[in-house]
C-alpha positions in Angstrom: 10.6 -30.6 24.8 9.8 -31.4 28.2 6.1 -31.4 30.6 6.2 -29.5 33.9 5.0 -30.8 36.9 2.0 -28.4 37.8 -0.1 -29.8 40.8 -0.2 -32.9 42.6 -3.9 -34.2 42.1 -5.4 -35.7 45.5 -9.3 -37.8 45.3 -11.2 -36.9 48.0 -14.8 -38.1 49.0 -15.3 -34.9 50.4 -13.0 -32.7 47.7 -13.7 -29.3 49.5 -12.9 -30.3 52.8 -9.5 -32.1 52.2 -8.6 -28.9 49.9 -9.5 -26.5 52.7 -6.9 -28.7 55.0 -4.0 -28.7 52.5 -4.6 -25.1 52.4 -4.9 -24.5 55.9 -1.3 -26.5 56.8 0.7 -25.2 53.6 -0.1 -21.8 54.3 -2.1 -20.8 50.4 -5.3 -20.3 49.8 -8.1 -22.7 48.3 -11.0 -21.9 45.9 -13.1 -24.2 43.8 -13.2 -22.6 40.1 -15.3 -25.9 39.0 -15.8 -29.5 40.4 -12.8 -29.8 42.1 -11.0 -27.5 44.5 -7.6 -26.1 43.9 -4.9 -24.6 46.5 -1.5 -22.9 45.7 0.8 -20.4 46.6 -0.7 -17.4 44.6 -4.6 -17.3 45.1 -4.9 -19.2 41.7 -3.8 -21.4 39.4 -0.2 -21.5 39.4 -0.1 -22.9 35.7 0.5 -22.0 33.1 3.2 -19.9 34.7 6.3 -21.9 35.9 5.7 -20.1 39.8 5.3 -23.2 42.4 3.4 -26.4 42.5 -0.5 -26.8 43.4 -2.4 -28.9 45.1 -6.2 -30.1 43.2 -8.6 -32.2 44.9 -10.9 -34.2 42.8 -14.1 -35.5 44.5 -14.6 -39.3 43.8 -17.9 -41.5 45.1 -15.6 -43.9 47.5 -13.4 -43.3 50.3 -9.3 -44.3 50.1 -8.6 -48.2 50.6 -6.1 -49.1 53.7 -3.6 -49.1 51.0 -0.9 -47.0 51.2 -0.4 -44.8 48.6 2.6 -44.6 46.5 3.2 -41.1 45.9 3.3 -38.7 49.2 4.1 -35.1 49.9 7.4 -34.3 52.2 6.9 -31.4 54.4 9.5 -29.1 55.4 10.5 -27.5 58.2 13.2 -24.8 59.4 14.1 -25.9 63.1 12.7 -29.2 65.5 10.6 -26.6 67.7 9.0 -25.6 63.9 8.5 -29.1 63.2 6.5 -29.6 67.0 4.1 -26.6 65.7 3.9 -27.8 62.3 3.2 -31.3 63.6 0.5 -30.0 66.4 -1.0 -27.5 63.8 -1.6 -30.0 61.2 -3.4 -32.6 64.3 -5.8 -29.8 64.7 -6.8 -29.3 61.3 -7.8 -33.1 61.1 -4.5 -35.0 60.5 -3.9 -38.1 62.3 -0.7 -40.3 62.9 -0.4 -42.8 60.2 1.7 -46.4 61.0 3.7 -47.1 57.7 6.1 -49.2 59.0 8.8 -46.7 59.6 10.0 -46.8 62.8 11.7 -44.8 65.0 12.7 -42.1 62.4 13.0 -37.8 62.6 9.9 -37.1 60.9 6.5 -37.3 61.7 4.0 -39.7 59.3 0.3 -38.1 59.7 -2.9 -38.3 57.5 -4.9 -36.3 56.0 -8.4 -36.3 56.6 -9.3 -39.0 54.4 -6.6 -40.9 55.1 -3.8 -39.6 52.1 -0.4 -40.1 54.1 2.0 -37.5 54.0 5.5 -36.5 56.8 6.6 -33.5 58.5 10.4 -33.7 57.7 12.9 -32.7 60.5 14.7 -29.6 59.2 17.1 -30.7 56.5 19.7 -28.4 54.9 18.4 -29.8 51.4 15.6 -27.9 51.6 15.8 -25.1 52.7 14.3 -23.4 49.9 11.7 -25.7 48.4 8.5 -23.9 50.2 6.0 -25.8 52.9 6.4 -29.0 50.2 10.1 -30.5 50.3 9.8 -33.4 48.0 6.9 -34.9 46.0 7.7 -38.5 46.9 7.1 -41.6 44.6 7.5 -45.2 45.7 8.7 -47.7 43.7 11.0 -51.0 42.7 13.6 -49.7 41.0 14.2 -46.0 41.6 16.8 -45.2 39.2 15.0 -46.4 36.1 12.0 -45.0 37.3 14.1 -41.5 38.2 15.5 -42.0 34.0 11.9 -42.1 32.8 10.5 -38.7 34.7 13.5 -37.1 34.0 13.6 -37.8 30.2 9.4 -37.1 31.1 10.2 -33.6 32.9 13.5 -32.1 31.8 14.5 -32.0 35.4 17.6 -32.4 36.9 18.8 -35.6 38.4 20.5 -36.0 41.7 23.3 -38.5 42.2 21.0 -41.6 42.8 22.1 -44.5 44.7 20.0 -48.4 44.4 17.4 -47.5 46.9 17.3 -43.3 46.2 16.5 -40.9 43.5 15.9 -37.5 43.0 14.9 -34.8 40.1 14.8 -31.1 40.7 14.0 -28.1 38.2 16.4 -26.9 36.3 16.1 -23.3 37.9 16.4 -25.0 41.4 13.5 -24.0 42.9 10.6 -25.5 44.2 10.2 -29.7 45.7 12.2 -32.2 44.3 10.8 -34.8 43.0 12.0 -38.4 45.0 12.2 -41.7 44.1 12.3 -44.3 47.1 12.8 -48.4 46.8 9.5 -50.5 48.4 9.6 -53.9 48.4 6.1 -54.3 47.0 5.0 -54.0 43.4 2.2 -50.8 42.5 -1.6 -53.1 43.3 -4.3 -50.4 43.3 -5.0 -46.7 41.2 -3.3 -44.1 42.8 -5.3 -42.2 45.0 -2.4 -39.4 44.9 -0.8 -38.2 41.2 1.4 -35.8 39.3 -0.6 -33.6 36.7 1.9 -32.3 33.9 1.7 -29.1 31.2 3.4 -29.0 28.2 5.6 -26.3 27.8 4.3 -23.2 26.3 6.0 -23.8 22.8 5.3 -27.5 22.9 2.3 -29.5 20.8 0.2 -31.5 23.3 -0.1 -34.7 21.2 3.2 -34.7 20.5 4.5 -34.5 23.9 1.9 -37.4 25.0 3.3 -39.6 21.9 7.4 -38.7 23.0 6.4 -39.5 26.3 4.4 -43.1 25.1 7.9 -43.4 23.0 9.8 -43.7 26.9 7.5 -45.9 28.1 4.4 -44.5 29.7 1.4 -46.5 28.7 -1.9 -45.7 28.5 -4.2 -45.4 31.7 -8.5 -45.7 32.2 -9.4 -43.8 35.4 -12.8 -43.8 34.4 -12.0 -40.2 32.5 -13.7 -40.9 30.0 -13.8 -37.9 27.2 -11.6 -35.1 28.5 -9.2 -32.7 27.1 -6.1 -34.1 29.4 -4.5 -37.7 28.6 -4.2 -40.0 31.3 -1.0 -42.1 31.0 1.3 -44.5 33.6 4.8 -44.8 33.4 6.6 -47.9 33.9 5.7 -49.1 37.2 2.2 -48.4 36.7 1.9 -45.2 38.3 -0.6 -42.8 36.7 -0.7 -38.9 35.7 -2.1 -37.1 33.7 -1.3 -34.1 30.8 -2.9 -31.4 30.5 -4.6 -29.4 28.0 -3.2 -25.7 27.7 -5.6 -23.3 28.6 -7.1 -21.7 25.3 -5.4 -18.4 24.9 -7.5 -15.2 25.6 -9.6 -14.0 24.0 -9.1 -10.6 21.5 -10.1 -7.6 22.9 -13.1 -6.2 21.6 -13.2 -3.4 18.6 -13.3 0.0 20.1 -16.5 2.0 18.2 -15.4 5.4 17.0 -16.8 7.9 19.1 
């Protein structure tokens, strides 16, 4: 039993907009089958198929706090003169430099246009096959624990963690990983940034959302109110959300004798 990570969920006052950017600097394509607007690798919805990881932004009434969030996407990159284009790319699409309080590092911290932070890695032999997205990054107290609980969550494979480090990757090695980095801070506002998760294609909803209660994930009001997905937040308070399975298709209509 396991849930797969499917697409990273963004809030957006402006939903269109900010998908059109994340489209624009991964290099997929963005289209809006309903309220919100969805971008991924393949010119649709990568789930329910196990192909990559999307990106869906939901429109919300109020812009981002100053807050930083605690769950950010890693770019990659393949050389340092890929990571200047990338960098000067993204900067004309809207992104802006974000101070996080990391200092003189490699990588480059930038915004999105409403403020989601996200880095441009300097190219990094662990990723050299992940895709525009390195690492799906989550910030947290204790990143081993919280690296057990997404793991037992996921199915995914764990790295060898050390006290401030952890990291989870798909069994069939492809794709971002998914990191866990020690803050100082404890979790103090709703994400604006998090996971969305699928069962897997012979696994029962409910019970996946109770096994899932059973590690610890507690329940979470986003103001969903009555929807087919379950909103949940695992142990340091950070939510996501599982979905429903799409409703299989349809039978094909009877065929009149001619």
């Amino acid at each position: 039993m396991a849930l797969r990570p499917v697409q990273v969920n963004i809030k957006a006052l402006d939903a269109p907009a900010v998908g059109r950017f994340w489209a624009e600097a991964l290099g997929w394509s963005a289209f809006s089958p309903g309220v919100t607007t969805y971008t991924g690798p393949g010119g649709g919805r990568v789930w329910p198929e196990t192909v990559g990881l999307g990106i869906d932004v939901v429109p919300v009434p109020h812009l981002k706090t100053p807050v930083k969030n605690r769950l950010h996407l890693d770019l990659a990159t393949t050389s340092t003169a890929h990571q200047a284009e990338l960098v000067a790319r993204l900067r004309s699409l809207g992104a802006t430099p974000a101070d996080v309080g990391q200092g003189d590092v490699p990588w480059t911290v930038l915004a999105d246009p409403e403020g989601n932070e996200f880095c441009v890695l300097e190219p990094r032999e662990t990723y050299r096959d992940t895709g525009p997205v390195a690492a799906v990054v989550v910030d947290c107290l204790d990143p081993r624990a919280v690296a057990r609980f997404w793991a037992e969550v996921t199915g995914w494979t764990p790295g060898e963690p050390t006290a401030d480090y952890a990291s989870l990757r798909s069994p069939e090695g492809t794709g971002p990983y998914l990191e866990f980095l020690r803050v100082s801070g404890p979790k103090s506002v709703p994400d604006r940034v998090h996971l969305d998760l699928l069962p897997c294609p012979a696994c029962d909803k409910a019970a996946e959302v109770g096994r899932v209660r059973g590690l610890g994930a507690t329940d979470a009001d986003l103001g969903q109110g009555d929807v087919p997905w379950t909103c949940l937040s695992d142990p340091e308070g950070h939510e996501f959300c599982v979905l429903a399975p799409p409703p299989p298709p349809p039978p094909p209509a009877p065929v009149s004798p001619s």
